[in-house]
N, C-alpha and C positions, 0 to 999 in steps of 0.2 A: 423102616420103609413101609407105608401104606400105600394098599390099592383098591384102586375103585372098577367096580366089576357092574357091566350091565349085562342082564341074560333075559331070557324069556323066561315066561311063569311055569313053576313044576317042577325045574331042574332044583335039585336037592341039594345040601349045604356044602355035601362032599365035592361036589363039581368044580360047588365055586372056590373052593377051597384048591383043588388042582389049580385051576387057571390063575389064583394067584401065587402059587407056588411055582409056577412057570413067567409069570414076570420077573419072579427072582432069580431069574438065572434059571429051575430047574427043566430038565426035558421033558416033553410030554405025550409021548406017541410021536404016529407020525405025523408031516407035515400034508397037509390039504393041499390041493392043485389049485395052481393058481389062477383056473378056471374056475375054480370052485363055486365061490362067492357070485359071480355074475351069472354063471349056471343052472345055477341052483333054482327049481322050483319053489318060488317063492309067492304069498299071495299078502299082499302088503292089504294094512288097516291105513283109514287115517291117520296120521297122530298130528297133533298140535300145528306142525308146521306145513302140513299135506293135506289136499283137500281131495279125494275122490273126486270121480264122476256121481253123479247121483241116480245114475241106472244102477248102478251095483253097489252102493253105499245105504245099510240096513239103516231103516229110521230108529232113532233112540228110544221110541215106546215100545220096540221088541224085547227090549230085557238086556241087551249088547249094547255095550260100550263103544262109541267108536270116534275117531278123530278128536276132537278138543277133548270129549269127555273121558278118555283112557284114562287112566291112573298113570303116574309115575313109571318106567319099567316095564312096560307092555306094548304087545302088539298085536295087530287083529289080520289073520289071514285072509289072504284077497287073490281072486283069478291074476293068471301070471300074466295078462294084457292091458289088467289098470293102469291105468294116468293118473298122473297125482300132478296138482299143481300148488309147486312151492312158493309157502308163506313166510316163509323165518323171516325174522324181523332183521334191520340191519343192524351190522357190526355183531354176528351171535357168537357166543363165545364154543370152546371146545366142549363142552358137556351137552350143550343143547345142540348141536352138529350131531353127536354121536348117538344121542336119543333120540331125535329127528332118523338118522340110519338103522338104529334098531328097531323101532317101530312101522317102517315099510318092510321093514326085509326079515325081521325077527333073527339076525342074526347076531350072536353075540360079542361084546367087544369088552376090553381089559386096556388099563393103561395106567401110570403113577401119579397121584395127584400133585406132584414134586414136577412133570414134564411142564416144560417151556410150551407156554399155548402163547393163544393169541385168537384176533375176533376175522370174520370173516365174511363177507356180504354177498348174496347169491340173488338176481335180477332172472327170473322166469317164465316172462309172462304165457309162453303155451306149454300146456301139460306136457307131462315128461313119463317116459315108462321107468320100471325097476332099474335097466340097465344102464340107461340115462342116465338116473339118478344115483348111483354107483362110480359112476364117471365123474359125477358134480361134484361127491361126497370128497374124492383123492385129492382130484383140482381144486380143492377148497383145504384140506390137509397140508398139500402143497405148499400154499401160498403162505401159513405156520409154521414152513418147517420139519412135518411131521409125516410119516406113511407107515401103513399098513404091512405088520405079518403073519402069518399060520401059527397059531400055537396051540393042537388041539383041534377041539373044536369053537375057539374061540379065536377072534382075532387079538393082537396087540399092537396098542398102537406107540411109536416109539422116535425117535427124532430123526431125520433124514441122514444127519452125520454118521457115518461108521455104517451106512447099510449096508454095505459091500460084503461085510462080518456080520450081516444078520440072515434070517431066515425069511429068505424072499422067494416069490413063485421062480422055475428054472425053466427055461426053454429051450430047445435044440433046434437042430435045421430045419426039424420034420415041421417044427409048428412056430408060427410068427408073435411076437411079443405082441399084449394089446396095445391101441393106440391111446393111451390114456397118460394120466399123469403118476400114475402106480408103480415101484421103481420094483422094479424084476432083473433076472439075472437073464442073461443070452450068450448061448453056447454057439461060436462062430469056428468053423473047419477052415482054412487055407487049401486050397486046393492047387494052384498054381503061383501067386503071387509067395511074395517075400514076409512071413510073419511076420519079422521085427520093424520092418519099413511100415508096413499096414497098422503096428501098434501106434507107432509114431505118428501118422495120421489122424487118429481114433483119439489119443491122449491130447491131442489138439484143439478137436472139436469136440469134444462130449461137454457133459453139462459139469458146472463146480461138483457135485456131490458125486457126480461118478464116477467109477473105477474101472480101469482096462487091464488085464493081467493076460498072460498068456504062457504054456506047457507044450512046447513043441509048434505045430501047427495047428494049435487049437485056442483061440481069444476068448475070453471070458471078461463079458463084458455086462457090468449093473449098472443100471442106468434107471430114469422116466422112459418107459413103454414106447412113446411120442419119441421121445429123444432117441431110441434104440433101431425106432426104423427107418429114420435118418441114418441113419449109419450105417445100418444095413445096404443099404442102398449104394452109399459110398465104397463100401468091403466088395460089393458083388462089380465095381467099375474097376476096381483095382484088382481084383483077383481076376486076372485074366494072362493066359499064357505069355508070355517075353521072350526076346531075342535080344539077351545084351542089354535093354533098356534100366533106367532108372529112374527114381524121382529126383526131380531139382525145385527149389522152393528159391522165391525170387521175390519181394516187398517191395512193392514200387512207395517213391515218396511223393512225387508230384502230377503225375498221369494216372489215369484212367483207368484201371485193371481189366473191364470192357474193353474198354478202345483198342487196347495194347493186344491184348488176344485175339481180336479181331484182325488188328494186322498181322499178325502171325501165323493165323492160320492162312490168311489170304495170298501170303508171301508163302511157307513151306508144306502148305494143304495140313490134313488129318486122316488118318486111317480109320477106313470105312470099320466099321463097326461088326459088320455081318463076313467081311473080309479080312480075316486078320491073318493071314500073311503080308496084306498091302503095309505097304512103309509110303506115307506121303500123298504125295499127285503129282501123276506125270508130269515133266516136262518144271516143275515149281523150284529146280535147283539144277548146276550142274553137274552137284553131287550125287552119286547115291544112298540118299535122306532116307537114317531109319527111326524119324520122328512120326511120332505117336498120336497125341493129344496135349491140349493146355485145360486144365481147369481154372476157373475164378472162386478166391472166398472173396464174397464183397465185403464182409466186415472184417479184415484186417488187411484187404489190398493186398493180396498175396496172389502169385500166382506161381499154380500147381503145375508142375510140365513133366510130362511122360517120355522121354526120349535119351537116344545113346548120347554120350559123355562128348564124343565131337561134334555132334548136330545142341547142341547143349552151349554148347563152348558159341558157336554161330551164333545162334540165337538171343545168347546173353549180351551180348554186345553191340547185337539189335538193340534190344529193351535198354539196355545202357544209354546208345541215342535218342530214344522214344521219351524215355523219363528223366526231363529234364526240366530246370525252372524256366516259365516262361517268360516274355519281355512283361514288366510291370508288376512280377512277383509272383503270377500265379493263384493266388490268393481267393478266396471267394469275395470279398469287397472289393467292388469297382465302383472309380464315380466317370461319369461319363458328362462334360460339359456340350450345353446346347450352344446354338447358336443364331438361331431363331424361332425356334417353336418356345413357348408356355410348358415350364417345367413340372407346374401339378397338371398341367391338362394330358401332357404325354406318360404320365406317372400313372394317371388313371389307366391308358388307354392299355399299359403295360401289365397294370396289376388286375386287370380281369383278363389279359390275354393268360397268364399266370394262371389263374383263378379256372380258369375254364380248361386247362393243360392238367390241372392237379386233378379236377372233377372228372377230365377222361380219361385220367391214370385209374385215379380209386375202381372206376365204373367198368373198366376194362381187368380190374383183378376181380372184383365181384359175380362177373361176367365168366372169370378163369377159373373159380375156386364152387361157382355153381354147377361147372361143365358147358356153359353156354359157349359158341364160338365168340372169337373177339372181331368187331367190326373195324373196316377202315377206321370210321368217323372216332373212333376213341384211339386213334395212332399216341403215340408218346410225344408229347412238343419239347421238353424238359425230364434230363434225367434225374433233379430232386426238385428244392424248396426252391421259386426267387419272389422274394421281396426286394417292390423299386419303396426311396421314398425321395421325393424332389425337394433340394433344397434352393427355396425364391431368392436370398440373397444373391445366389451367385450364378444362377438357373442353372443348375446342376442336377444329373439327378446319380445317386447314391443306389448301388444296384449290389446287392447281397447276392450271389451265385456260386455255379461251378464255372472253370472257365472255357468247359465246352458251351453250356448254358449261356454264359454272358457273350461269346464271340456266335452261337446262334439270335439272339434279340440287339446286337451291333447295327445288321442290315435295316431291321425294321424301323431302330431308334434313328438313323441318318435319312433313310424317306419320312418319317415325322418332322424330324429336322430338316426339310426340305428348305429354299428360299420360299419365301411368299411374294407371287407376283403384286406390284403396284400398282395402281391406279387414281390417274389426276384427271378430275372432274370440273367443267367450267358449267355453269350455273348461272342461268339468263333470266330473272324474274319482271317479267313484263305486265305493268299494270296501268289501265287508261281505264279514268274515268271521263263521260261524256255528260254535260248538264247543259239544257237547254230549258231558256223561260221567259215568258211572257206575262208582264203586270200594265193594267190598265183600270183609271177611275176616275172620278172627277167627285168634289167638299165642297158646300155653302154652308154659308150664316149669314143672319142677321138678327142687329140687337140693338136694343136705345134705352137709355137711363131714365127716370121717371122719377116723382117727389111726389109723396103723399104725407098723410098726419105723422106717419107714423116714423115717414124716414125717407131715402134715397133706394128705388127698386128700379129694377133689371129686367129688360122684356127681352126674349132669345129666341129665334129658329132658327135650326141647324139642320142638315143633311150629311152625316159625316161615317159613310158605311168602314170604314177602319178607320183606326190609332195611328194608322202611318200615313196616311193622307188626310189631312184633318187642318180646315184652312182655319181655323179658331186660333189654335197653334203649332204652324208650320215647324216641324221638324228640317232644318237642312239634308238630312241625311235622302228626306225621300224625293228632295227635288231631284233626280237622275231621270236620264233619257227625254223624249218630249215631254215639258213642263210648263203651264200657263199660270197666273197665280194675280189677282187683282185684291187688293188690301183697303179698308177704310180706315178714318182717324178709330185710335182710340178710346174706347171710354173710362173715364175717369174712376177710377174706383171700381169695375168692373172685377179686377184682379181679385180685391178684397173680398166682394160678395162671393162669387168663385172658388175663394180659398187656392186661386193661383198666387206666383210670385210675381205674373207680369199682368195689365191690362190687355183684354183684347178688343181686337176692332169693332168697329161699329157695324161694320159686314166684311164682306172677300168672300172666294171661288178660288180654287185651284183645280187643275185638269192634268192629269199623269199617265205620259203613256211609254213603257219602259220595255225592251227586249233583252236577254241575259245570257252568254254563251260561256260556259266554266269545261275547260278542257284540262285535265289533267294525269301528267305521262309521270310514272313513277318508275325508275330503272333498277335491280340491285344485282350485283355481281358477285357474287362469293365462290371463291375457287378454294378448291381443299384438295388433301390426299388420303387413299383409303386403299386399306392391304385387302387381299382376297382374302373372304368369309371373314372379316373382321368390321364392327359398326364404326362409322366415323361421324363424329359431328363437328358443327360449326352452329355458332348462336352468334348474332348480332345485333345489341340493342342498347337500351339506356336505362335507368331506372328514376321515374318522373314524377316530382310529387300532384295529387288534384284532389280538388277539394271534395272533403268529406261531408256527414250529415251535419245536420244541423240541430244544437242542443241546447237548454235554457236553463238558468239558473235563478235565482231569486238573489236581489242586488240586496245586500245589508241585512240578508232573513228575511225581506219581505216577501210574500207569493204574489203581491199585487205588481212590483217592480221585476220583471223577466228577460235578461239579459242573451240575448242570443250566443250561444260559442258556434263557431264554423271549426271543424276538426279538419285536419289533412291528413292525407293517405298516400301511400306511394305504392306505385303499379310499374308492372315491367310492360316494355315496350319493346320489344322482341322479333327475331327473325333466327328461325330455329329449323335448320335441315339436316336431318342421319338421311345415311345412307351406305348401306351395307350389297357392297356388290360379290357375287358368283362367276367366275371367271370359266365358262365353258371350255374355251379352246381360246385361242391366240387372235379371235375374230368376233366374237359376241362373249358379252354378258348378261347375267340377270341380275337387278337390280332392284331392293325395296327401296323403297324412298316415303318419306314420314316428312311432311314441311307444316311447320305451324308460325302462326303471323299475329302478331299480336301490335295494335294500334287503336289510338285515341279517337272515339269517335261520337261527335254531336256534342249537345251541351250538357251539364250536369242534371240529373232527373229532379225536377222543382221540388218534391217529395223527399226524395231519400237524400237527395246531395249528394249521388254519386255518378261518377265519370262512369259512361257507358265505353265500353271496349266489345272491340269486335277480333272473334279468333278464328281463325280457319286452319282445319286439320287435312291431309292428305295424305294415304299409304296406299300404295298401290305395285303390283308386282309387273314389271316390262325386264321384256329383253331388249339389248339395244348392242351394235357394232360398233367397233372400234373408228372411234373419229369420225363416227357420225352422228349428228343430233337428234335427241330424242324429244318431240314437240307435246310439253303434257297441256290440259288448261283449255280454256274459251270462254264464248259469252256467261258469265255468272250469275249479272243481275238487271232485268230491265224494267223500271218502274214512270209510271205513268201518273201524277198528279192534278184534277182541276181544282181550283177554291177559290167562290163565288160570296162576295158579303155587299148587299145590299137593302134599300130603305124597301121596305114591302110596299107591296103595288106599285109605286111610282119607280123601281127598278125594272119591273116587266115591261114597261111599255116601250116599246121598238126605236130606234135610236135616240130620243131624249131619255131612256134608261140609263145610257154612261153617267148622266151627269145624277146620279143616287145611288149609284153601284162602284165597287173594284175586283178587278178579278184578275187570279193569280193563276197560270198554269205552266206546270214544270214537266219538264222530261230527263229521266236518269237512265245510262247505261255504265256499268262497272265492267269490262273484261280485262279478265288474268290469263298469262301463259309464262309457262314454265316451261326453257329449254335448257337439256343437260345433254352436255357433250362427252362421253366418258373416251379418255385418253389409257390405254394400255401402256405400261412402259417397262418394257422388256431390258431393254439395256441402258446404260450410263447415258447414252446419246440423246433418246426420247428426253431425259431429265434435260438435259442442257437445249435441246431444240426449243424444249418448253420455255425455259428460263431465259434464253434471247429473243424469244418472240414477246412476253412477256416486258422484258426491259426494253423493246424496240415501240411497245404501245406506250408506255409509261414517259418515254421523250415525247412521244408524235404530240400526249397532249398536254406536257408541259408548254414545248413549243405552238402547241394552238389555241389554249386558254392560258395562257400567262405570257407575262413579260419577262420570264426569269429566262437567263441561257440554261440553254440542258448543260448538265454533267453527267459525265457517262460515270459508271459506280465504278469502284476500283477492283482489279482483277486479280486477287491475295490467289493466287493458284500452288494445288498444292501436286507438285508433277508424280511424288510418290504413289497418288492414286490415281493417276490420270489411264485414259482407256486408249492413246494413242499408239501407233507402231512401235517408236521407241522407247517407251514405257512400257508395251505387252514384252516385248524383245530385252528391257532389262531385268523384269520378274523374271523370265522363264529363265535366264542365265542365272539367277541367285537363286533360283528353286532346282537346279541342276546342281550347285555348288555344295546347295544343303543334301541334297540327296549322296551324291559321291562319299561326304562326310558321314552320315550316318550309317550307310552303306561299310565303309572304311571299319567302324567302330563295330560292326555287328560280326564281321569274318574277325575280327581281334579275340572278342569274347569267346566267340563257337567256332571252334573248326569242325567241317563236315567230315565224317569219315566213309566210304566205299567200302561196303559189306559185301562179300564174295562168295562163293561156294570152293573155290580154288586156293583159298588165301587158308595156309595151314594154320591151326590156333592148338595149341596144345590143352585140354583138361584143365581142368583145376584140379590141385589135392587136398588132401586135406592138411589143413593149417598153411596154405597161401592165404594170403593178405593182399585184397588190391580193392582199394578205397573201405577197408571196416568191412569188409563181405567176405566172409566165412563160405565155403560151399562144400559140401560130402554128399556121398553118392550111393544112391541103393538100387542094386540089380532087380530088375521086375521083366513081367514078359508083357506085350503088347496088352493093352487095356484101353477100356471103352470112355468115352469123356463125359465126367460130371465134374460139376463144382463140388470144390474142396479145399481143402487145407493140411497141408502135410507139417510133419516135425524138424524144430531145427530153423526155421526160416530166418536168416539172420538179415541185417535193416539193408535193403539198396540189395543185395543177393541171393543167391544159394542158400542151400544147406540142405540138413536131412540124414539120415543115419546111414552108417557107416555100411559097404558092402555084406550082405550075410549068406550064403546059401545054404541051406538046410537039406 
């Protein structure tokens, strides 16, 4: 068997020689207090994993060695107020832990190089003193397996199993265990409680590697430090004088261990603490109750009760009604179907309610473990974890909980799931355009055919100030409104010289004088429905082809031959209103509304070849009342045209000017209005009001624009939904029938039992049997209430060791 020994420099062979001779089994003096080590004036060096402050840390040109640069096996003494701040790398194994230790604190350490190690990761970011770091060093030993004992003047390090049989620091009453992870022995007295009962508590809750033993009224207890004043603390609630009392241990399977205590004390009070003669709270029974206290362990749902064997008997049979499966299993998975709301939108609203319940638990223990007071605002909402996740198939949402947790977010998820009020919107799109116009002019010619050497010519004067009145050749189209028009014979061949198709006159006049009134009413009706705070739209239109640009190609390869293509294109023609209404009260809403209008307008651009379209957008925020109209819109557009084409000079002159001029002038006005009438529809009624006024216009103008007789539409009614008297009156009779029935089925399952103070109950003994629950009984005197955990607890009851008096 080899060992590996680290000591400080100077100690001589013989030493190291003892201190392995004491890993082997042998003794070696006495053992150091297990104050010792933390004690101990010590002035720690850097070493490798520890950085000094650098007010007190000697630069390396003085001739000293100090942190990275030490050798192997060294340490350099330091004021006992230094901070060192740890560097170890992660995962470090057991050797360099232990070198890291002897190098702050130069004290020595021994151990087998055959121990079961392991690595261990130490995160420090603000300096730490000796003591600190003595605390780190166990807590990281711990976490291996392994702890610390006296051997000498050395320590040894050895595995945590079997420490009960080693040589660990000892403490008595006089002095408190440290709070660390360093596993010590603690010497505990009995003074009025039941040793053997107090064992059996102790052997309950202490840690795996610890041991509880006990010599009369005296417990001998090795434990983690941490671990031992836990206990401690429990020993001194239980060691407290009795009358008759005992422990009873009780495992609830499907309630609350809180909850359940809570009603119990509420129900047969607790003995005041400072008053212990008091049995109970007045007036809390008919009895006279000489119950005590109830403790909770929350990690096995047990609960600890201090009280006599008849008030025991009472109370158990409480907890027996209390702890029971609830409707639907109990269970932490619930799924909760909606029925109108959006299953991820309520999921969200859930899982930050959640979210922010967790973050003012954490903040409010942060809060407790600082000393700080805990504020309202971080109250508890939720006694653990809840995770929502909604599922869209079936809008369901899937709720992970406890089932105090899930029947507190029931109320909230049923107002998420509220109805969503209705709303039907009629929609008046009122559009009139006005065109007014005035065209007037008067075209001459004259011409006569001629012969010379060379051939047949053409003498012309014309006066012709437009294309559209032009007496050379009359258009049909412009003869409209007052029109004169005197024509000569043709000339012969005129056409030809011309490069027209027709000959024209030898002379002619025309005189045009036209007035133009273009009135045009456009009406559109689109009625819809729309849930509160939800968008709703409606689009009405057509998709229409118009012609595109215009493109060339070369006929057969040639670039000289260029064949035009006209391309088409298709465009939406469109009437498009959302409208997303806010339901104030039962009498106004607020309303956005977005209207966009898309239509064909003017001719294709001579250029591009494309159809010009005209769009107009609207969003605007109004409030508006129920069944009354809301008038959006007005004048949009008013345009004003003159255009004047005449023969220069001989147009100016004052009224023989008509006859060498035409002149065109126009007047436009466009007005739009937009009226919405929003309809609230609270009940079945509104709906159907709507729909026979609705079908009552849909005759009037069959019968007033058509020849066709009305038919009235056929009335498929379904009475199971209907909203009238004898319809309300036969639900409510099947929803009674249902209720009776289920009613019926819930008194079958659970009978309620009346708990008394009067009603005699005999004890349990030990080895009854009623339902798998075990219960025994142990004599104590009145005691202060902590949580705990006593011995014996068997599943659904009792238990607990056997009466002892000493």
């Amino acid at each position: 068997m080899s060992t590996r020994l680290i000591a400080r420099r100077g100690r001589s062979p013989l030493t190291l020689g003892l201190s392995a001779l004491a890993t082997l089994g042998v003794a070696l003096g006495p053992t150091l207090p297990a104050s010792a080590a933390p004690a101990r004036p010590t002035s720690a060096a850097r070493p490798s994993s520890a950085t000094p402050p650098s007010s007190t840390a000697p630069t390396p040109s003085g001739g000293e060695l100090v942190g990275d640069e030490l050798p192997y096996n060294t340490c350099k003494r330091q004021p006992r107020n230094a901070k060192f701040t740890i560097t170890l790398p992660r995962e470090t194994e057991l050797p360099d832990l232990v070198n890291w230790m002897m190098s702050i604190t130069c004290q020595k350490f021994v151990w087998d190089p055959k121990l079961r190690g392991g690595k261990a990761t130490i995160l420090a970011p603000e300096p730490i003193t000796v003591r600190e770091a003595y605390a780190t060093f166990y807590a990281a030993l711990e976490t291996m397996g392994l702890t610390v004992e006296p051997s000498g003047e050395y320590f040894r390090i050895v595995e945590t199993k079997g420490v009960a049989g080693r040589t660990v620091p000892m403490y008595n009453d006089d002095a408190n265990a440290p709070n660390s992870d360093r596993f010590v022995t603690q010497l505990i007295r009995v003074k009025n409680g039941n040793t053997k009962d107090i064992v059996g508590v102790l052997e309950k809750l202490n840690s795996e590697q610890g041991n509880v033993e006990s010599v009369g009224n005296l417990i001998i207890l090795t434990d983690k430090g941490s671990s031992i004043r836990r206990l401690q603390r429990i020993v001194s609630e239980l060691d407290q004088p009795s009358a008759g009392e005992k422990i009873f241990f009780y495992q609830l399977k499907y309630a609350d261990a809180n909850e359940v205590a809570d009603i119990i004390r509420e129900i047969f009070g607790e003995a005041d603490k400072d008053a212990k003669g008091a049995k109970g709270k007045a007036g809390a029974s008919p009895t006279d109750l000489t119950f005590n206290r109830v403790i909770v362990d929350e990690r096995t749902g047990t609960l600890i009760i201090v009280a006599s064997e008849r008030d025991y008997a009472m109370i158990s049979r409480l907890i027996k009604q209390l702890d029971v499966k609830l409707p639907g299993g109990g269970g932490r998975i619930h799924v909760k179907k909606l029925k109108n709301a959006d299953a991820e939108e309520v999921a969200q609203v859930l899982s930050q309610l959640a979210t922010g319940a967790k973050q003012a638990t954490e903040n409010k223990t942060n809060a407790r473990n600082s000393g700080a007071a805990a504020t309202a605002a971080s109250a508890e909402l939720f006694s653990g974890d809840v995770k929502v996740t909604p599922d869209k198939a079936t809008r369901s949402l899937v709720i992970v909980a406890s089932q105090a947790d899930y029947k507190n977010l029931e109320p909230v998820i049923d107002q998420l799931d509220a109805e969503r009020i209705q709303l039907y919107f009629e929609i008046y799109l009122l559009e009139v355009k006005l065109e007014r116009g005035l065209t007037a002019g008067a075209s001459g010619h004259y011409g006569a055919a001629y012969q010379t050497q060379a051939g047949s010519g053409l003498g012309f004067v014309a006066s012709v100030p437009s294309q559209d009145i032009n007496s050379a050749a009359i258009n049909p189209t412009s003869i409209q409104g007052i029109a004169g028009a005197i024509l000569g014979p043709r000339i012969v061949g005129s056409g030809q010289l011309l490069g027209t198709a027709q000959d024209v006159p030898a002379f002619g006049a025309i005189i045009q004088a036209l007035q133009s009134n273009d009135d045009v009413n456009v009406v559109s009706e689109p009625h819809m429905y729309a849930a509160d705070n939800q968008e709703a739209l409606i689009e009405i239109g057509r998709n229409v082809p118009t012609p595109g640009a215009l493109s060339f190609s070369g006929a057969g390869g040639q670039q000289q031959s260029l064949v035009p293509l006209q391309s088409v294109e298709r465009q939406d023609v469109t009437l498009k209103i959302t409208v997303k209404p806010y339901v104030n009260d039962h009498e106004t809403v607020t309303l956005d509304i977005e209207l966009e209008d898309r239509d064909i307008e003017g001719e294709p651009d001579p250029r591009l070849g494309v159809t010009t379209t005209k769009r107009r957008l609207k969003l605007e925020k109004i409030v508006g009342r129920d069944d009354q109209p809301v008038v959006l819109g007005g004048l949009i557009r008013e345009r004003d045209s003159e255009n004047v084409q005449q023969v220069p000079g001989l147009g100016s002159i004052p009224i023989l000017g008509w006859l060498f001029k035409r002149k065109v002038k126009t007047k436009e006005k466009v007005n739009l209005l937009m009226v919405l009438v929003p309809h609230i529809l609270e009940t079945p009624d509104d709906v159907r009001r709507i729909h026979e006024r609705r079908d009552r216009e849909r005759l009037e103008f069959i019968e007033r624009e058509t020849n066709f007789k009305a038919h009235e539409l056929p009335a498929n009614v379904n009475y199971r939904k209907k909203a009238g008297l004898l319809s309300a009156i036969n639900r409510e009779a099947l929803r009674m029938e249902e209720d009776e029935d289920r009613l019926r089925k819930v008194e079958e399952e659970q009978r309620m039992e009346i708990i008394t103070g009067e009603i005699g109950m005999s004890p349990r003994i030990i080895g009854d049997v009623d339902d798998g629950d075990e219960t025994a009984t142990a004599t104590l005197r009145p005691a202060a209430s902590r949580p705990g955990r006593a011995r014996g607890g068997g599943e659904g009851g009792g238990g607990g060791s056997t009466s002892n008096n000493n």
